[in-house]
C-alpha positions in Angstrom: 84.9 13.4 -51.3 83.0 15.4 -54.1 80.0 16.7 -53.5 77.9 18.7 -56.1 77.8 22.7 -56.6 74.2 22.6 -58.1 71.3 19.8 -57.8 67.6 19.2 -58.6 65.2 18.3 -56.7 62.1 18.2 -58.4 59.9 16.7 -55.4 56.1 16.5 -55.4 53.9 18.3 -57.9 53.7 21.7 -58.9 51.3 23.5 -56.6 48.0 25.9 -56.9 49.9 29.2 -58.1 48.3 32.2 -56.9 47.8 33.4 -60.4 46.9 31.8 -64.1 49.8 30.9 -65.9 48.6 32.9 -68.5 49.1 35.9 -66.2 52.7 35.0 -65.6 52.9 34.2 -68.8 52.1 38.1 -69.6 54.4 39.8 -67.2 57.3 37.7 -68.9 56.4 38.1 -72.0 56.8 41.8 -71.2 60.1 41.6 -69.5 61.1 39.7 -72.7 59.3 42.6 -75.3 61.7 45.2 -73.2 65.1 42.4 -72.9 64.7 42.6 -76.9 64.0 45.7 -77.2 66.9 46.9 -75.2 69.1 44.3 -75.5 70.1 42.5 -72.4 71.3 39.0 -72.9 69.7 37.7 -70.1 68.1 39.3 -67.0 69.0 38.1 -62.8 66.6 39.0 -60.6 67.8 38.8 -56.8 64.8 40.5 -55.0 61.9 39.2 -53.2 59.5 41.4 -55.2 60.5 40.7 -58.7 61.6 36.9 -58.2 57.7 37.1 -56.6 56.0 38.7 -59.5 57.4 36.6 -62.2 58.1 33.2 -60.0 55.0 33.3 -57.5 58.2 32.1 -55.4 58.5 34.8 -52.2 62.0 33.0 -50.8 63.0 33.3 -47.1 66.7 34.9 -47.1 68.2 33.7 -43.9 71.9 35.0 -45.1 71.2 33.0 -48.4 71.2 34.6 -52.1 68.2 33.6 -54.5 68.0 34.4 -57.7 65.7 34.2 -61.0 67.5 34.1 -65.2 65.3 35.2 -67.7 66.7 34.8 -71.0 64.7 34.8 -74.5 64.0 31.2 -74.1 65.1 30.2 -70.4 63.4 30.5 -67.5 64.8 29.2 -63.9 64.6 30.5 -60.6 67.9 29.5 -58.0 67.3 28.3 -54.9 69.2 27.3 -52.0 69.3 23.5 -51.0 68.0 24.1 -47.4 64.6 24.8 -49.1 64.1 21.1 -50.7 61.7 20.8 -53.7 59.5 23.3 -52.1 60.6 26.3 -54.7 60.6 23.6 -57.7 56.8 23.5 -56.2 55.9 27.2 -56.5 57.9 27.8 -60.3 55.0 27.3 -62.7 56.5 28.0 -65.8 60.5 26.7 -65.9 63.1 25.1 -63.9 64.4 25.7 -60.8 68.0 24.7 -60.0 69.2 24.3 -56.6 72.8 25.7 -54.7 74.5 23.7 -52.5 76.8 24.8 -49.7 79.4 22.2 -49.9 81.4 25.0 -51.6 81.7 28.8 -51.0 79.6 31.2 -53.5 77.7 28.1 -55.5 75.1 30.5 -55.8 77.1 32.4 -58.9 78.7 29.0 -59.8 74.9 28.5 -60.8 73.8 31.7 -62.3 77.2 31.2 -64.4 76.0 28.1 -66.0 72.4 29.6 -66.8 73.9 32.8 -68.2 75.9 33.5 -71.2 79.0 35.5 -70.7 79.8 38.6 -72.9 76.5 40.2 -73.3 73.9 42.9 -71.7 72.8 41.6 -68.1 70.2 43.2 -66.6 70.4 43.2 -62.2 68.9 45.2 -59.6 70.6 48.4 -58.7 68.4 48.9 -55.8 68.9 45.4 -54.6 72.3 44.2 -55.2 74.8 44.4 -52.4 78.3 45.3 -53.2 79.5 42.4 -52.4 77.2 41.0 -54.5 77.8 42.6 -57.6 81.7 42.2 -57.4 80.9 38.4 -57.2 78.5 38.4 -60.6 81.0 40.4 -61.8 84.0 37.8 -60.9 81.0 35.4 -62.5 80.8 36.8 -65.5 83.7 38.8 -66.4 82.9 39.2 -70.4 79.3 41.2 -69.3 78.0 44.8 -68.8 75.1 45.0 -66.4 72.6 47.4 -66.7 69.8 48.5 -64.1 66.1 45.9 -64.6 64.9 47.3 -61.3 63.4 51.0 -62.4 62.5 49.4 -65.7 60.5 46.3 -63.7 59.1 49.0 -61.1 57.1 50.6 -64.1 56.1 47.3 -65.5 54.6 46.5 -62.0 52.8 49.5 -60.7 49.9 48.8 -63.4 48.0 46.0 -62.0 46.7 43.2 -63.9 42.5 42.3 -63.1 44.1 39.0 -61.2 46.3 40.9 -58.6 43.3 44.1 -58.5 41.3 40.8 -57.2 44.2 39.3 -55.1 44.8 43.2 -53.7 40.9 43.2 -52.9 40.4 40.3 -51.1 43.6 41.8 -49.0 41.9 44.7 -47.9 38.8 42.6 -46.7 41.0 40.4 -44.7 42.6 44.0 -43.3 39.3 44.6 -42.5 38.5 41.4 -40.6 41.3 41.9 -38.6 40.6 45.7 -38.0 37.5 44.6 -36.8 38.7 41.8 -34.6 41.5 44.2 -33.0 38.4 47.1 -32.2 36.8 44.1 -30.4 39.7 43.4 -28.4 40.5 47.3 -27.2 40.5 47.7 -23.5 42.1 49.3 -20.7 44.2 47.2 -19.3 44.9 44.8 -22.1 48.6 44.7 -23.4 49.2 45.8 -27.3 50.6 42.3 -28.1 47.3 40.7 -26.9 45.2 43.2 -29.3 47.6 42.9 -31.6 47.4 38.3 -31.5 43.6 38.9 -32.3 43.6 40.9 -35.8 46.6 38.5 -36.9 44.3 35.9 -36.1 40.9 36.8 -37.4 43.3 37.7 -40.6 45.3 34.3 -41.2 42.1 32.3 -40.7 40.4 34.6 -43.0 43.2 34.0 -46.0 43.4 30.3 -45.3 39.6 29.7 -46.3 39.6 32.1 -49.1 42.7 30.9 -50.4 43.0 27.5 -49.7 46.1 26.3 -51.6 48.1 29.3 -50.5 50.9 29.4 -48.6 50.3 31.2 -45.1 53.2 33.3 -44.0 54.0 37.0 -42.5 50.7 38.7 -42.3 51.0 40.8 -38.9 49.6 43.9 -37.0 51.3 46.8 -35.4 49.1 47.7 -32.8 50.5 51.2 -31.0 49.3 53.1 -27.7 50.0 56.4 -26.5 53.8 57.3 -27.4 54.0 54.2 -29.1 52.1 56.1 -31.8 54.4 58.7 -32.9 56.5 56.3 -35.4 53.8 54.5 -38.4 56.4 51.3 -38.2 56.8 51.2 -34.3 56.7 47.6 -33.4 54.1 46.4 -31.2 54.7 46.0 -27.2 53.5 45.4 -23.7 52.7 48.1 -22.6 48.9 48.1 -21.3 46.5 50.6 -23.0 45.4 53.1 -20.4 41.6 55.4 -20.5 42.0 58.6 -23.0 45.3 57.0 -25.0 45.6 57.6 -28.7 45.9 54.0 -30.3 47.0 53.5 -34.0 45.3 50.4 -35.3 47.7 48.9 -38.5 46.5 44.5 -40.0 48.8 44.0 -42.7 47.2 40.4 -44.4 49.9 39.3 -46.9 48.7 37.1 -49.4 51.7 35.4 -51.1 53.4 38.7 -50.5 51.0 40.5 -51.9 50.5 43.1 -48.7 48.0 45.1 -48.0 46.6 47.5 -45.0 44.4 49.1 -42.7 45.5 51.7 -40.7 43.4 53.8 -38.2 43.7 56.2 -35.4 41.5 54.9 -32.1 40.8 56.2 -28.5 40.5 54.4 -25.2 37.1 55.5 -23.9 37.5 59.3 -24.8 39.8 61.7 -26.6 40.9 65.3 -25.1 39.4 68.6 -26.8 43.0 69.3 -28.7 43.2 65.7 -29.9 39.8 65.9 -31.7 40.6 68.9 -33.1 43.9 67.2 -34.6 42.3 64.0 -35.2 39.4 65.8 -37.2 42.3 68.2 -39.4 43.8 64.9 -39.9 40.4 62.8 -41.5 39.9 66.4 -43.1 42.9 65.7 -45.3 41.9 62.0 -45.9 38.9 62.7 -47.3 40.3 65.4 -49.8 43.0 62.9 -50.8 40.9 60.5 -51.5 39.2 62.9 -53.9 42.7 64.2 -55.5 43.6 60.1 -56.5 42.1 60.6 -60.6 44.0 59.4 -63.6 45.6 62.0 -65.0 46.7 63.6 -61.1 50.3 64.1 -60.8 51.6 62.5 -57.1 53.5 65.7 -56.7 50.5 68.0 -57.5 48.0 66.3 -54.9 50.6 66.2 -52.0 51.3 70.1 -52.7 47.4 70.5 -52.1 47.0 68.6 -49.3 49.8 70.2 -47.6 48.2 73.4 -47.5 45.0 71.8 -46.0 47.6 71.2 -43.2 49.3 74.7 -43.7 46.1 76.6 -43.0 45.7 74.8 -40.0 49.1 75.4 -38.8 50.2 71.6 -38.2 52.0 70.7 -41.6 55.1 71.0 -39.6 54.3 68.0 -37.8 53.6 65.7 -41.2 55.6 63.2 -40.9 55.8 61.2 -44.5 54.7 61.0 -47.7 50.7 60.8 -48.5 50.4 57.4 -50.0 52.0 54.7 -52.6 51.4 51.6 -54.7 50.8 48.4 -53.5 51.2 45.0 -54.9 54.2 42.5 -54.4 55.7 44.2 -51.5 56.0 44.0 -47.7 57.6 45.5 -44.6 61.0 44.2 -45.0 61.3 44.5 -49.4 60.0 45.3 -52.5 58.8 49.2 -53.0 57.1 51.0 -55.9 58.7 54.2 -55.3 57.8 55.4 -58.5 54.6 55.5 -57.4 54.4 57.5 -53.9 52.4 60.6 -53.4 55.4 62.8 -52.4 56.4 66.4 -53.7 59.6 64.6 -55.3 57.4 62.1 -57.2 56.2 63.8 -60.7 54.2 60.3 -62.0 51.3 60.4 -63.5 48.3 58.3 -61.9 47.2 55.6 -64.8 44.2 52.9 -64.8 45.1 50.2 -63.4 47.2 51.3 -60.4 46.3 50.8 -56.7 47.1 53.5 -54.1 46.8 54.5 -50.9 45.4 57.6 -49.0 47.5 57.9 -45.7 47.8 61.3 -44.2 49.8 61.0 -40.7 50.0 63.8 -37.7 52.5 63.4 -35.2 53.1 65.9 -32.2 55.5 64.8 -29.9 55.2 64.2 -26.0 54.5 67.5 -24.0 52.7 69.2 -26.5 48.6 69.0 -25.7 47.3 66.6 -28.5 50.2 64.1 -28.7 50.4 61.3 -30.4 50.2 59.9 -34.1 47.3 60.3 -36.2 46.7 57.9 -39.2 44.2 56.9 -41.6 45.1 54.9 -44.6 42.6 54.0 -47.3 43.3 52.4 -50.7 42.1 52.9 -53.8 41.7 50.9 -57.1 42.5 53.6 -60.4 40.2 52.2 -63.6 39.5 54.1 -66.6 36.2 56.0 -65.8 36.1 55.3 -61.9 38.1 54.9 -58.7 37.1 52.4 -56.5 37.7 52.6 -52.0 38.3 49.1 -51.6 38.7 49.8 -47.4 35.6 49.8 -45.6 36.6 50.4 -42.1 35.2 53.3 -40.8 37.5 56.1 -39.8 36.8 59.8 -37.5 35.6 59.9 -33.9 32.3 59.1 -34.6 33.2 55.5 -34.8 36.7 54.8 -33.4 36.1 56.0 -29.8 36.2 52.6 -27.9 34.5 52.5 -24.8 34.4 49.2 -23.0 
């Protein structure tokens, strides 16, 4: 029996995108000003992030390759057939075609037919696997590929007015859960529980403000005591006990655009030693927030806030970099790394990028003070302003919870 390498299943009507399709129709034509400019035949996006920003398609994986070709005059994102029409759905502007499993590595079989052998191909070096990229290769034997994903970093980390509104809206949702997690601090009461009510308040929140929007991944890491010391430690059982250091994280994701609201909390009090950390730690917060101007350097405002930590003798327990760029990312892809304020990072802050402000302590178990300390802000850059778009208030004159 034959059965088909590619099909397409064009089923239902295009949905609500996320954003005009004159805004996607920008960031391609961009992509297409630097294909000419440079030129790349044809470009093959693989990650979530950039098949995102240009699709308003965020796939789910599950062992499966997808894919989006941009040529000069083509457009199509590749699906896998397990996902039915629904990516035909979310492609606004061109076709979608759709890979079978009947046969092995279909998936190249169908970025074969979109893309023209013997040119410049543009693919993710970040992103592609090595077994990935000898398979494109065995696809395409005639091509030279050439790195998109720096290039397409740059293109993204300067925000557009539609996602600075998409990114602001996420913060108020990170708020609304912030505020329902604080509500649900007790002793006693398990992380996950406190943790179930800011996811929540949060998807609720995003389903009535976006109401054609697909609802997936938004999630909260809700930490006690220990559990603190690492800012990506997953959230547990363990029950929060009186004078624990909790670390309060909502992620809202809002089709996978992700934003945040991380603070450091304290059941009912907080020792002497861990104010005094606590405070050192807002200190720096609050003169970050100060240092993010166009025209800063990322490298130049984490060398001065590092000796804000120095003269306090406690920058040997920083623990990562003091903020990044948001935008179409999330906890397991997509990273602006271009854009991280870092010692190694030398980019200069434009209009029209988003950042965060996240200073994090952590002194490890047996030393008075332990724990993790957070705050995380982020800002919107414009021209002759920068706007706090977090409204949570952070310090120990509001985050002591007492029940």
């Amino acid at each position: 029996m034959h059965m088909p390498q590619t099909l397409s299943i064009p089923n239902g009507e295009k949905v609500q995108p996320t954003f005009s399709k004159a805004e996607l129709n920008s960031r391609l034509d961009k992509l297409r000003r630097y294909m000419a400019a440079n030129n790349l035949e044809a470009v093959l996006f693989t990650s979530y992030h950039n098949i995102n920003y240009y699709s308003d398609f965020v796939y789910c994986r599950f062992g499966r390759d997808y894919g989006l070709v941009v040529t000069l005059d083509s457009y199509t994102t590749i699906s896998a057939n397990i996902d039915g029409g629904q990516p035909y759905r979310r492609n606004q502007l061109g076709d979608n075609v759709v890979y079978t499993d009947w046969q092995k590595d279909n998936f190249f079989y169908a970025a074969k037919q979109l893309i023209k052998d013997g040119g410049q191909v543009g693919i993710e070096f970040d992103h592609v696997q090595l077994q990935t990229l000898e398979k494109i290769k065995s696809a395409l034997p005639a091509s030279t590929f050439v790195d998109i994903g720096i290039p397409t970093m740059k293109m993204r980390m300067i925000k557009s007015a539609e996602e600075i509104e998409v990114i602001k809206h996420g913060a108020r949702v990170a708020d609304i859960g912030g505020a329902a997690i604080r509500d649900a601090i007790a002793v006693g009461v398990p992380e996950y529980e406190i943790a179930l009510a800011g996811v929540q308040a949060m998807v609720r929140e995003i389903a009535g403000t976006f109401p054609d929007g697909e609802l997936m991944d938004t999630w909260v890491w809700f930490q006690s005591g220990i559990n603190t010391d690492g800012a990506h430690n997953p959230v547990t059982s363990r029950k929060v006990e009186a004078g624990d250091i909790l670390s309060l994280n909502t992620f809202p994701m809002i089709a996978g655009y992700y934003t945040a609201l991380e603070r450091t909390l304290f059941s009912e009090f907080a020792s002497d030693r861990h104010l005094e950390l606590w405070e050192i730690n807002c200190k720096v917060h609050r003169r970050g927030l100060e240092l993010i101007r166009p025209g800063a350097r990322c490298c130049d405002i984490a060398a001065e806030l590092n000796e804000i930590f120095l003269e306090h003798d406690v920058l040997k327990y920083r623990t990562f970099g003091y903020g990044h760029s948001f935008g179409t990312l999330s906890h397991y892809y997509g990273r602006e790394a271009g854009l991280e304020l870092r010692e190694d990072i030398d980019t200069v802050i434009e209009p029209g990028m988003v950042i965060s402000m996240e200073p994090m302590l952590m002194l490890p178990e047996g030393l008075a003070g332990s724990g993790g300390y957070r705050e995380h802000d982020i800002v919107v850059v414009s021209e002759d302003s920068v706007e706090n778009i977090t409204k949570f208030p952070f310090g120990p004159e509001h985050n002591i919870v007492k029940g």
